[in-house]
C-alpha positions in Angstrom: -149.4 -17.0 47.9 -152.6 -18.8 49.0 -152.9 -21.3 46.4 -149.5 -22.8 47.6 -149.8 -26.2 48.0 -149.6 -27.7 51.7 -146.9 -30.3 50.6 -144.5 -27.1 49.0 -145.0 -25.0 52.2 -144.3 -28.1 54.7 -140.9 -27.8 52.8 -140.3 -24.3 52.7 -141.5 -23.6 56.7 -139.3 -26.7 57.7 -136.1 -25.0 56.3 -137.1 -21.6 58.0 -137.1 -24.2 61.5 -133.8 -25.9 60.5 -131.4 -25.3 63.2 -127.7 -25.7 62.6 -125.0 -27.3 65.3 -123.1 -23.6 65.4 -126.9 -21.7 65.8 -126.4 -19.5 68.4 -129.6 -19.1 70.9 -130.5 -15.8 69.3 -130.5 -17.8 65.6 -132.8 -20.2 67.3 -135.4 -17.5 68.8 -135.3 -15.9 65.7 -136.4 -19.4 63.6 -139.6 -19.2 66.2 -139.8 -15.8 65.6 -140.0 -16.2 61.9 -142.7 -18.8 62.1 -144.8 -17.0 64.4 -145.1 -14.5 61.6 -146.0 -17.1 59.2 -148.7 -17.9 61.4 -150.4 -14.5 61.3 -150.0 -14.9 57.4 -154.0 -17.1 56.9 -155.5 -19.8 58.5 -154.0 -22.6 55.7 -150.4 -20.9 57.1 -151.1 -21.2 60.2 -152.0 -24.8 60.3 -148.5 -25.6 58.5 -146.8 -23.6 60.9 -148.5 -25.0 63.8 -147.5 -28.1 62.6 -144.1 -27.2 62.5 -143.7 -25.8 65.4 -145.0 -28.7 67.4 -143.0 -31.6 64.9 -139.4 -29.6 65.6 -140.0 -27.2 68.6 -136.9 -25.1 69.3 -137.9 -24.7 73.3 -135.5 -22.1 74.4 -136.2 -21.0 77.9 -138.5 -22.3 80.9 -141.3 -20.8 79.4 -141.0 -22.2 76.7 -140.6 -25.7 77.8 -144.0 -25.0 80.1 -145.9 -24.4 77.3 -145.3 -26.7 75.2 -145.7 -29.5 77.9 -148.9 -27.9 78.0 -149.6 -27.7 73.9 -148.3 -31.6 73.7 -151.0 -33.0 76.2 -153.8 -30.7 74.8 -153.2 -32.5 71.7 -152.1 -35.9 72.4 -155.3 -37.2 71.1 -154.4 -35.7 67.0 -151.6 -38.2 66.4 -149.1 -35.8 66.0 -145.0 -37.0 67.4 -142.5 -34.3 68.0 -139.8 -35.8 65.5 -136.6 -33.5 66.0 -135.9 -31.4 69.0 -133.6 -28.9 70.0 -133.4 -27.6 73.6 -130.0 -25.7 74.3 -129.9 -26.7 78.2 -126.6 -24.9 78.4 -128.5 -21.5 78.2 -131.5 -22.5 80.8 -131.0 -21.9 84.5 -132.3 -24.9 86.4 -133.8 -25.4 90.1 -135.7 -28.3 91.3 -138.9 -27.6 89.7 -137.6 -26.7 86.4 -135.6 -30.0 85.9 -138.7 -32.1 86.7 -140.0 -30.6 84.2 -138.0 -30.9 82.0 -137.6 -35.1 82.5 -141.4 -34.5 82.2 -141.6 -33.1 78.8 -138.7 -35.4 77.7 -140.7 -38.5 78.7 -143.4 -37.2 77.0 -141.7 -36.7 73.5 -139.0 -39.1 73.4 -140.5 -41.6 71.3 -139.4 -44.1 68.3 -141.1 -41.3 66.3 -138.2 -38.7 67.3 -135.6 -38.7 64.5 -133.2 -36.0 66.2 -132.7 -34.7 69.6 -130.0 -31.9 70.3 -128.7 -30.6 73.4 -126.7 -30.8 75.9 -127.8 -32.4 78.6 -126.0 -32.7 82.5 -127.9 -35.4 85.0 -127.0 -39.0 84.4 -130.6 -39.8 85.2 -131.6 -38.3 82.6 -129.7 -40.7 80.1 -130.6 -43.4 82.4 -134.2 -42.7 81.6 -133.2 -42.0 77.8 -131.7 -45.3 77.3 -134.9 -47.2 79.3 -137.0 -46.2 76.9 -134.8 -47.2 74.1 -134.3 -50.9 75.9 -137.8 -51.1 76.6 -139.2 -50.3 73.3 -140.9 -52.7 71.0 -140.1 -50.0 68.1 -136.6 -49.5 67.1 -135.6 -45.8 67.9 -134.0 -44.4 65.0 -132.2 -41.2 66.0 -129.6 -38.9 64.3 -128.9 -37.2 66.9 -128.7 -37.4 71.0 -127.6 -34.3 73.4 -124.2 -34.5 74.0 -122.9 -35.1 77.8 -120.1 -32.9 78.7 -119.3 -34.6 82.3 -118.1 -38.1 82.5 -121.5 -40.4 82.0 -121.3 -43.9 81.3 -125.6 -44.1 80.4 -124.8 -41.4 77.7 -122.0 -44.0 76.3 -124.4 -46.7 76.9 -127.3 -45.0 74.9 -124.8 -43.9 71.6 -124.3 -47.3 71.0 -127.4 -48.9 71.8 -128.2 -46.4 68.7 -124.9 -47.2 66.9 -126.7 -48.0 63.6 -128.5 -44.7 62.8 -126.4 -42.2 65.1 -125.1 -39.9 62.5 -122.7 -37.8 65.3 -121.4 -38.7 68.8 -119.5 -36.9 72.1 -116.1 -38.4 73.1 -114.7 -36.9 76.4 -111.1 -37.8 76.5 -109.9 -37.2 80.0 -107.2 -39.3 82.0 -109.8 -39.7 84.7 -112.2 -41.0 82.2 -112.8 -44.6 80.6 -114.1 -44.7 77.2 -112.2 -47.2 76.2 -115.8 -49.2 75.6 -116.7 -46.4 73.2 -113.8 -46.0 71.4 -113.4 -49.8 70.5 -116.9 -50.0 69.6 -116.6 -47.2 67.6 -116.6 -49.0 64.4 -119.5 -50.5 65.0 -121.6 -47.0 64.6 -122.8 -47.7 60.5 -124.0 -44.3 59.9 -121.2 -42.1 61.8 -120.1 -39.1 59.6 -119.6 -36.2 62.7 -117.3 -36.8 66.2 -117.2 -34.0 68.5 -114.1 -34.3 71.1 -113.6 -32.5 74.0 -110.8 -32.6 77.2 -107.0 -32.9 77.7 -105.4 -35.5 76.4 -101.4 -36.2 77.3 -100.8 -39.0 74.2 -102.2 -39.6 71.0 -103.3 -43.3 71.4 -107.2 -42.9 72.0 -107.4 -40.0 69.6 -105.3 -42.0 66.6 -107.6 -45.3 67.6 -111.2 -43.6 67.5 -110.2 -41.6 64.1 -108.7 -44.4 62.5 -112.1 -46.8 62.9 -113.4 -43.4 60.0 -111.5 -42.9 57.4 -114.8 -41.3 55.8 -116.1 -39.1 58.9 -117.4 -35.7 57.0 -116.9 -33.5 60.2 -114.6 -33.5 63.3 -115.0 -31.1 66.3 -112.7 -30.3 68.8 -114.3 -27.9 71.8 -112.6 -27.3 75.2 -109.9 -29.3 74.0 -106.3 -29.5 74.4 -103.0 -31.4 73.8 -101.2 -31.2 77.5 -97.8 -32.5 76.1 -94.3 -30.4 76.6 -93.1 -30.7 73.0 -96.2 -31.5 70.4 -93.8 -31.9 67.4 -92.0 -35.0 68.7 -94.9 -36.4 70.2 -96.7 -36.0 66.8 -93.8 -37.8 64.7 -94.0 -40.7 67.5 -97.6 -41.6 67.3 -98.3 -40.4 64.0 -101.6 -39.9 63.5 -101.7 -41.3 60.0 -100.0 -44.6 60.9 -103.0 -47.5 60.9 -105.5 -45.0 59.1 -107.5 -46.9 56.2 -107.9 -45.4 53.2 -105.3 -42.8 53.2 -105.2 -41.6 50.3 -109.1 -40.9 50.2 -109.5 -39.6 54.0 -110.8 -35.7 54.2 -112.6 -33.4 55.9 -115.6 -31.5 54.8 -115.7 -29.3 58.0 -113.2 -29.6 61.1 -114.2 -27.1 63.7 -112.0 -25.8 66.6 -114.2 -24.3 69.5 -112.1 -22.9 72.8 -109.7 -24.7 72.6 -106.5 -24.3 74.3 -103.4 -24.2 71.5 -105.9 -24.2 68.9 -103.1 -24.1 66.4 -101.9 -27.8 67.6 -105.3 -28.9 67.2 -105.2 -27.9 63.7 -101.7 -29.6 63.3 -103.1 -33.0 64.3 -105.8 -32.5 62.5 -103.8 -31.5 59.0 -101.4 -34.8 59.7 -105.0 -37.0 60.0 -107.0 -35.8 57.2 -105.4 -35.5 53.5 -107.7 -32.8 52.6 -110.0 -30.4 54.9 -112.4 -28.7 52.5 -113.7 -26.0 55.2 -112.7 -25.3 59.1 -114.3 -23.0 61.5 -112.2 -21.7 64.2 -113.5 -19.8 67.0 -110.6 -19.0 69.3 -110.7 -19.1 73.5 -111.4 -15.5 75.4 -108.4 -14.3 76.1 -107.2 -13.8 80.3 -107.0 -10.2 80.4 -103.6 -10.8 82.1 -102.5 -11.8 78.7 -100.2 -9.0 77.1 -101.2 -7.6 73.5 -98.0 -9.4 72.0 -98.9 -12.4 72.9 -102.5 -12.7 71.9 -101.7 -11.0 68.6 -99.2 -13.9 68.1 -101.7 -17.0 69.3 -104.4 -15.4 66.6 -101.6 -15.1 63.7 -100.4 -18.5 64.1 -103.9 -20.3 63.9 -104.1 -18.2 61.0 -101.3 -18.7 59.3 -102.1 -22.3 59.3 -105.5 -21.5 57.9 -104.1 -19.5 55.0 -101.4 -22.3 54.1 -103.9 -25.4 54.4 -107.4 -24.5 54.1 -109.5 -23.1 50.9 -112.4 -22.0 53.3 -112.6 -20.5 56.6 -114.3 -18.8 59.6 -112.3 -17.2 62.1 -113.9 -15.8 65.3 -112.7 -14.2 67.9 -113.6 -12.0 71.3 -114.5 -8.6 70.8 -112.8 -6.8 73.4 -112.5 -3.5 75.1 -109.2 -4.7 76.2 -107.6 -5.0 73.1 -109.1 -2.8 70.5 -106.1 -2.8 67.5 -106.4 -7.3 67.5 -109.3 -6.8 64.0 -106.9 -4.0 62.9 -103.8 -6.1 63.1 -105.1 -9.2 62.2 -106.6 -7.7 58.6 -103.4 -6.2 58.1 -101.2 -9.3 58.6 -103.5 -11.0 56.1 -103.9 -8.3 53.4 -107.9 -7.8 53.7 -110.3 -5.0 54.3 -113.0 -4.7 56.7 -115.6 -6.2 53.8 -113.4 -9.4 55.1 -115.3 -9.1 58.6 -118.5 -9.9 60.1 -119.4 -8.8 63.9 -122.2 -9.4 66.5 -121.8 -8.7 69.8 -119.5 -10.7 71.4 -117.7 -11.9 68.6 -115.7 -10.8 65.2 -115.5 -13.0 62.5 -113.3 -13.4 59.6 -114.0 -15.1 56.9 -111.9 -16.8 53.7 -112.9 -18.0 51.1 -110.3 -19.1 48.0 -110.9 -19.3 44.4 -108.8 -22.0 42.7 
């Protein structure tokens, strides 16, 4: 184990700190975790490790985020960048003090050396002082990846496509209130596009059918706290078809649509089965149900996503709520699809079922 070379455990330590879109914040600690043991393994381990860990930090909490702000300037001097980054603001409570420092360690590391940042990120000057630093630079920024923006923000539309030739995924809010009409026409112009993640309520089908149509080879589509508001779905659907001015029909799929929250997830999966010819895999993870909601009800919301599943997609993940509330819905569920509880994964909030088809 010692006479590894450097170069093969580089490789093997960076997959252990390879954090996945869908990573939950336990997955995340659990990747430090992982390499922390590594660490205790020898000396030549821990060097690696160290290495990782400052390259690709997975900063999780405040602490977190104080020490390495603290590791980063002790070491400024070795030449090392911090080249991907994943801080999940959405689970860190901020005051005052803690969001300085978080613009602090942000101005620190955000560099054309960074190759992917992922987050989320709420405070327009935050993006304002993102896309300064990409302006101002005499080296080309070349990120995959930027935190996404989940309140209207015109310096996080202003940033994508200041990095439209090496942004492999962008955020599209699609609210009436909202203009993204910029981003949705320039949307073409993004060279290395392959993932859109969408999110609001939209009451037509124009932007949606205009920004999918500009990527008739996207690989992955997201829709998360997202909903159709229209009375009748059907009609509206055969009015604006979402296929008419699509290039490439005959060649446009999917390799993963995922529906997160979403309101009516089923029509979300309608559109998206009219759009795409073929969607090879599709994660589902269905909203928490109002506990005003009667059993009947619920149990008919979950089969119907479902059913649409079964009839259209080879692969699947199906999550829902575990719930006190409603302790038959994994029972009923299984049944209505003919599987056994080998069929079912569970943590604990959520229950997962997953598909997977032989041809």
């Amino acid at each position: 184990m010692h006479n590894i070379p450097k170069e093969i455990l580089m490789k093997i330590f960076s997959n252990i700190n390879h954090v996945d879109d869908d990573f939950s914040i336990e997955m995340m600690e659990e990747c430090n975790k992982s390499l922390n043991e590594c660490r205790a393994v020898c000396r030549k381990w821990k060097l690696v490790a160290d290495t990782i860990l400052f390259e690709r930090p997975i900063l999780t909490s405040i602490k977190q985020l104080e020490k390495f702000k603290e590791d980063f300037k002790a070491r400024q001097d070795e030449g090392l960048f911090v080249k991907q980054l994943q801080v999940p603001i959405y689970q860190i409570v901020f005051d005052k003090k803690s969001l300085k420092l978080l613009k602090e360690l942000i101005d620190m590391v955000f560099t054309p050396m960074l190759r992917s940042f992922k987050g989320i990120l709420e405070g327009h000057d935050i993006y304002e002082m993102l896309l300064e630093k990409v302006k101002n630079s005499k080296l080309s920024f070349k990120l995959k990846d930027i935190p996404y923006c989940f309140s209207p923000c015109s310096a996080y539309t202003e940033l994508a496509l200041e990095l439209k030739d090496t942004l492999e995924q962008v955020f599209v809010l699609l609210e009436e209130n909202v203009d993204n009409s910029h981003l949705i026409e320039q949307s073409g112009n993004f060279k290395r596009l392959q993932k859109i993640l969408l999110s609001g309520v939209v009451s037509g089908l124009s932007d949606l059918n205009t920004l999918l149509n500009k990527h008739s080879t996207l690989k992955s589509l997201t829709f998360t706290d997202f909903s159709f508001d229209f009375d009748d779905f059907e009609t509206t659907l055969k009015r604006q078809n979402p296929m008419n001015g699509l290039c490439n029909k005959e060649t446009s799929s999917l390799d993963l649509l995922t529906i997160s929250y979403c309101r009516k997830a089923n029509l979300c999966l309608q559109y998206a089965l009219e759009k795409f010819k073929t969607i090879h895999k599709a994660n589902v993870t269905m909203m928490d149900p109002e506990y005003s909601l009667d059993y009947d009800t619920l149990l008919k919301e979950n089969i119907s996503v479902l059913d649409i599943l079964e009839k259209s997609i080879p692969e699947y993940n199906f999550n829902f709520e575990n719930s006190l509330e409603y302790p038959n819905i994994e029972k009923d569920l299984l049944a209505h699809l003919g599987l056994d509880k080998n069929s079912v994964k569970r943590d604990e909030q959520y229950t997962t079922i997953t598909v997977k088809k032989t041809s």
